[in-house]
C-alpha positions as CSV (number, residue, x, y, z in Angstrom):
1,X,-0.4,-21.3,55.7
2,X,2.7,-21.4,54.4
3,X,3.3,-19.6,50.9
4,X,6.1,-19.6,48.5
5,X,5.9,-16.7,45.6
6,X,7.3,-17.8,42.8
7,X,8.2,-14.8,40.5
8,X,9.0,-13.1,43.6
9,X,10.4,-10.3,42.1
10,X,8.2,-9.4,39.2
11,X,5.3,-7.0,39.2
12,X,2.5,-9.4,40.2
13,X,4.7,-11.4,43.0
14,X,5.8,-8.2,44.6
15,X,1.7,-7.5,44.9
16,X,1.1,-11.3,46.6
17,X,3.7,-10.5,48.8
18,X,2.1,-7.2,50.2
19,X,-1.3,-8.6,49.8
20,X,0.0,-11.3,52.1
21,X,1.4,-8.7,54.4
22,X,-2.3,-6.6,54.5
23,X,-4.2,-9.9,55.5
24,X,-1.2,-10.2,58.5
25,X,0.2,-13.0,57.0
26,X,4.1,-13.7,55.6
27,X,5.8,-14.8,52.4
28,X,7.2,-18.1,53.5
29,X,9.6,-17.9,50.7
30,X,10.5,-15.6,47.8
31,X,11.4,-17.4,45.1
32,X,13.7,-15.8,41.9
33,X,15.3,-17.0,39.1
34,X,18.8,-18.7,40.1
35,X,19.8,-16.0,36.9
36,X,18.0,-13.2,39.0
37,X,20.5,-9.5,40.0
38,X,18.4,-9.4,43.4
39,X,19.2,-13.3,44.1
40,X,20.3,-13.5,47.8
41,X,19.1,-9.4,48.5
42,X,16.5,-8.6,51.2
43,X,13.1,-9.0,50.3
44,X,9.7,-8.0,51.8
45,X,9.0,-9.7,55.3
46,X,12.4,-10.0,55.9
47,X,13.2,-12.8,53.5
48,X,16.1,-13.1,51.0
49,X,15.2,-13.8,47.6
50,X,16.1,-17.6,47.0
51,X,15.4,-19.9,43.7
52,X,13.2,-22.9,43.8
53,X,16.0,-25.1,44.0
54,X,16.1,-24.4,47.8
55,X,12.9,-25.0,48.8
56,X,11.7,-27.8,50.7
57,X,7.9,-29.3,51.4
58,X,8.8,-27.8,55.1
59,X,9.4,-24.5,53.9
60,X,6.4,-23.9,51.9
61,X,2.8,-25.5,51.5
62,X,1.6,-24.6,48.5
63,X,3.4,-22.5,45.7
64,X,2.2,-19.4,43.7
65,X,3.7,-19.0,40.1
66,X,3.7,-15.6,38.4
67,X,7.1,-16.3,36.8
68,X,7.4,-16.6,32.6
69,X,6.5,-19.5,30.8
70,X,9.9,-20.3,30.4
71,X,10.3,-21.3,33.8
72,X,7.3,-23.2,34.0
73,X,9.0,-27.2,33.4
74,X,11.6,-25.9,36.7
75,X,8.3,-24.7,38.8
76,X,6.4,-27.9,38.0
77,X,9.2,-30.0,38.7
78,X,10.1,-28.7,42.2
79,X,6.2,-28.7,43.1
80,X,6.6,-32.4,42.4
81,X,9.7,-32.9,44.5
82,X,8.2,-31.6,47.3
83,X,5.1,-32.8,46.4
84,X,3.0,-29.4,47.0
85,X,0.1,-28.0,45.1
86,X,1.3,-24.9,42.6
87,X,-0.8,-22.4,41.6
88,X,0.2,-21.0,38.0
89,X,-0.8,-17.7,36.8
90,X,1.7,-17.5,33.8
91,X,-0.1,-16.6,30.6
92,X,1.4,-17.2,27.0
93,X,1.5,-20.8,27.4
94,X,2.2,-23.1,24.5
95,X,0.4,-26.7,23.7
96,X,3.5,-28.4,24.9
97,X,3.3,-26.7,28.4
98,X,-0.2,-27.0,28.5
99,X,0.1,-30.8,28.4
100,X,3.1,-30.3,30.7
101,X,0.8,-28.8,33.7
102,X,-1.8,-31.9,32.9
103,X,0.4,-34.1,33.7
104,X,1.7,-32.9,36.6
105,X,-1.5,-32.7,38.0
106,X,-1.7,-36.1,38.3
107,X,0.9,-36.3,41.1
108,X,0.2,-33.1,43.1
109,X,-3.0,-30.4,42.7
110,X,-2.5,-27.8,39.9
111,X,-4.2,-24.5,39.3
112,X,-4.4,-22.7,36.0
113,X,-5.3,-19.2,36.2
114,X,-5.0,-17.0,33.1
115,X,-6.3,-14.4,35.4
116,X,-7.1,-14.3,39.1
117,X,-9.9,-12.1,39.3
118,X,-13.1,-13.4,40.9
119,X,-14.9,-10.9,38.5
120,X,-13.5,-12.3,35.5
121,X,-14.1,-15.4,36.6
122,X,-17.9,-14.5,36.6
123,X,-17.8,-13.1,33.5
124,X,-16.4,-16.3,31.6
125,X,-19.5,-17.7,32.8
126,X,-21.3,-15.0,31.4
127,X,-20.0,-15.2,28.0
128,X,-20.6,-19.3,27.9
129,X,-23.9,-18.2,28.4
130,X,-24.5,-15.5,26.1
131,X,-22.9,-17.1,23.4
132,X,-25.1,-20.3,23.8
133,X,-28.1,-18.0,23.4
134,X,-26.9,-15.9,21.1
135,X,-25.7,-18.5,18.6
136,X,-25.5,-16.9,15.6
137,X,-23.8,-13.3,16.9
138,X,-20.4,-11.9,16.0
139,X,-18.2,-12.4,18.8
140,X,-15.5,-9.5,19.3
141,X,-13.2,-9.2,22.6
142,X,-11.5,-6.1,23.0
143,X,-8.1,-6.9,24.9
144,X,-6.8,-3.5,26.6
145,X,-3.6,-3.8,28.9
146,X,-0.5,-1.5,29.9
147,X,2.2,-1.1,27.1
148,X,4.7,-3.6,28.7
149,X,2.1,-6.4,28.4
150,X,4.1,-9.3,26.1
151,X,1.6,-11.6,25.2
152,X,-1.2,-10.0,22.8
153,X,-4.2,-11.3,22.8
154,X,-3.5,-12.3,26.4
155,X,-4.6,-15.0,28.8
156,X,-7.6,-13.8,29.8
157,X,-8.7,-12.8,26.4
158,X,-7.6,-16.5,25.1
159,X,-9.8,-16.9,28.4
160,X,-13.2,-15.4,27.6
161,X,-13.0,-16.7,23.2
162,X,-12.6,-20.4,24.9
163,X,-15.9,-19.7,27.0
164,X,-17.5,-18.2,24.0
165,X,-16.4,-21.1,21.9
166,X,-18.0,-23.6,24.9
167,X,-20.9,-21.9,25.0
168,X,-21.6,-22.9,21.5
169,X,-20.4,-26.3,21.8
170,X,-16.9,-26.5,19.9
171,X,-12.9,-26.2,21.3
172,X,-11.8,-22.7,20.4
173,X,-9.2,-23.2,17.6
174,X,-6.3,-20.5,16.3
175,X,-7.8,-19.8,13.2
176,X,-11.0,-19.0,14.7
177,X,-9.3,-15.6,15.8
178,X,-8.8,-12.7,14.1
179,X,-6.7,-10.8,16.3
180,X,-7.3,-7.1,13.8
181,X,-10.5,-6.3,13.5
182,X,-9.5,-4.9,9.8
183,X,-10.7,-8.4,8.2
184,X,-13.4,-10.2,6.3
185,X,-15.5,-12.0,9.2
186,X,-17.3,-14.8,9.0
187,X,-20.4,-15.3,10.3
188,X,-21.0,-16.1,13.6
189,X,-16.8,-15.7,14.5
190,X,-14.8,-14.6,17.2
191,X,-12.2,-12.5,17.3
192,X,-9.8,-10.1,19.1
193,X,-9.2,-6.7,19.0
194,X,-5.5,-5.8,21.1
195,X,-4.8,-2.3,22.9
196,X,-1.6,-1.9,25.0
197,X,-1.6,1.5,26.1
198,X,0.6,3.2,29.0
199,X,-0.5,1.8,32.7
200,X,-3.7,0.3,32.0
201,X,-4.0,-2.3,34.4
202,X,-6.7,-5.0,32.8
203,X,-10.0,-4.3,30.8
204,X,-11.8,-6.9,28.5
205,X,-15.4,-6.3,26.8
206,X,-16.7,-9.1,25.2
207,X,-19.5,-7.9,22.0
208,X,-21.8,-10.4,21.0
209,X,-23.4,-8.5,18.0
210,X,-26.3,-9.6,15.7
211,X,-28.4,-7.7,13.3
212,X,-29.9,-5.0,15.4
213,X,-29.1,-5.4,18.2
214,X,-25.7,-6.7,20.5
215,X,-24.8,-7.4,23.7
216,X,-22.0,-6.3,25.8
217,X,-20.4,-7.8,29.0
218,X,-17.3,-5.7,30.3
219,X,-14.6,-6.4,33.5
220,X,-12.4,-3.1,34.0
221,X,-9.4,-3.8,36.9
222,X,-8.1,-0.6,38.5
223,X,-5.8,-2.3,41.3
224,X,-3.3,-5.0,40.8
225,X,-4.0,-6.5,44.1
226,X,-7.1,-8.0,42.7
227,X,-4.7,-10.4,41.2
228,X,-3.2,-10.7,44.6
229,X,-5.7,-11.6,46.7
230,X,-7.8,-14.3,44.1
231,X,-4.7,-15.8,43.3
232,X,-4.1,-16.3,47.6
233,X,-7.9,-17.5,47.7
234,X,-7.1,-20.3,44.8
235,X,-3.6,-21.2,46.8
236,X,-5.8,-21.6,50.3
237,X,-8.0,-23.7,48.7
238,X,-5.9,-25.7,46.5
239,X,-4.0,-26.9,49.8
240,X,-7.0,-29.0,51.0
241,X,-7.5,-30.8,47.4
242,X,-6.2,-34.2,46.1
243,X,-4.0,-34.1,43.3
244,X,-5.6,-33.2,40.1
245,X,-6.4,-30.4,37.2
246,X,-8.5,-27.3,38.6
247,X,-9.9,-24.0,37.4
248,X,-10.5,-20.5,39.1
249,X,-14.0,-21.5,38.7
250,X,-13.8,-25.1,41.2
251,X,-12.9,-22.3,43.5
252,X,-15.7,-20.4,43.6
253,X,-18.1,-23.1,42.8
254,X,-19.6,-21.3,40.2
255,X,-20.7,-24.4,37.7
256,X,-22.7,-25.1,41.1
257,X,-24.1,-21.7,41.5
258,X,-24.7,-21.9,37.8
259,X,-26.9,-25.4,37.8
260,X,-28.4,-23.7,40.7
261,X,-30.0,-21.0,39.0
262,X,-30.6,-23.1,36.1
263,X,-32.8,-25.4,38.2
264,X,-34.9,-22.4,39.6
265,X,-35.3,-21.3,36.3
């Protein structure tokens, strides 16, 4: 299959692009900013770093995006010229961009990921669940990344307080967050408490406390590649799907796995 990284360049694009490499497959295209300084310089595999401009639907199959938010209207809009599913994994995104991906998706397939991680993805389901049971619990999500992390709470801390929200029935809304946890709570809230600290790759521990007695579900990431490889899974899969709006958790048929369980209950 043939994969364009979009982002090529960054932290998380350099990783899909070795990932690719380990699993003895190549980049079909590395794809920069056309405002890039490595624009037109060698890149892993052999390629040059180009900008989506150039790509064509017989270059590339399916696009990965780990490119800023910024960029996002430019990577939608090329995945609709060439009509190609586009995975995005860009966090920090606003209402405006949200409805921007929505309806994009109703030309070619599109794949939201705040966060790759198959283990992540588990524990969203997790916290729906917990929260459902635990209706009345204090909800706090500690959000711990490296210091160069520019979006706080991030992605997959928005993530998990939108599962929490679902589990108890109601769309997660801004001022249901307290992002310090040096505030008067109400009862029953959810909130974020924000670390960036030196290389810390990813951890997230969701608290769901009540009197006497709380509940902790925790996801620690000690290698990038994670990222990598859920975020090649999602593009693989996302090739073979009509066009339409998908989740990290369509991919892993986890709502299935869930009603499964559920049944034999």
């Amino acid at each position: 299959m043939k994969i364009g990284v979009i982002g090529a360049s960054g932290r998380m694009g350099q990783a899909v692009i070795a990932e690719l490499s380990a699993q003895d497959e190549t980049c079909a295209a590395a794809l920069v900013s056309a405002q890039s300084s490595v624009l037109g310089q060698p890149a892993q595999g052999g390629l040059l770093y180009s900008t989506v401009a150039e790509v064509t639907s017989e270059c590339v199959d399916v696009l990965i995006d780990f490119s800023l938010p910024e960029a996002l209207m430019t990577n939608l809009a090329v995945a609709k010229r060439i009509q190609r599913p586009i995975v995005v994994c860009t966090t920090g995104l606003s209402a405006a961009q949200e409805q921007l991906l929505q309806t994009t998706a109703q030309q070619v397939p599109v794949l939201h990921a705040a966060n790759t991680s198959i283990g992540v993805c588990l524990l969203q389901q997790l916290v729906q669940l917990a929260s459902g049971v635990m209706a009345d619990a204090d909800i706090e999500i500690l959000d711990i990344h490296h210091s160069a992390k520019r979006d706080g709470p991030s992605g997959t801390a928005r993530l998990l307080a939108e599962a929490a929200a679902q589990g108890r029935g109601y769309q997660l809304q801004d001022t249901d967050a307290v992002v310090r946890g040096d505030g008067l709570r109400q009862p029953g809230s959810i909130g974020y408490a924000v670390m960036r600290a030196a290389d810390v790759v990813g951890e997230h521990n969701v608290m769901l406390a009540q009197a006497g007695e709380r509940v902790e579900l925790a996801h620690r990431v000690t290698d990038r590649a994670i990222f990598a490889r859920g975020a090649i899974r999602a593009a693989r899969w996302l090739a073979k799907q009509p066009a339409g709006r998908y989740q990290m958790r369509d991919v892993l048929e986890l709502s299935k796995l869930f009603h499964k369980l559920s049944d034999e209950i």
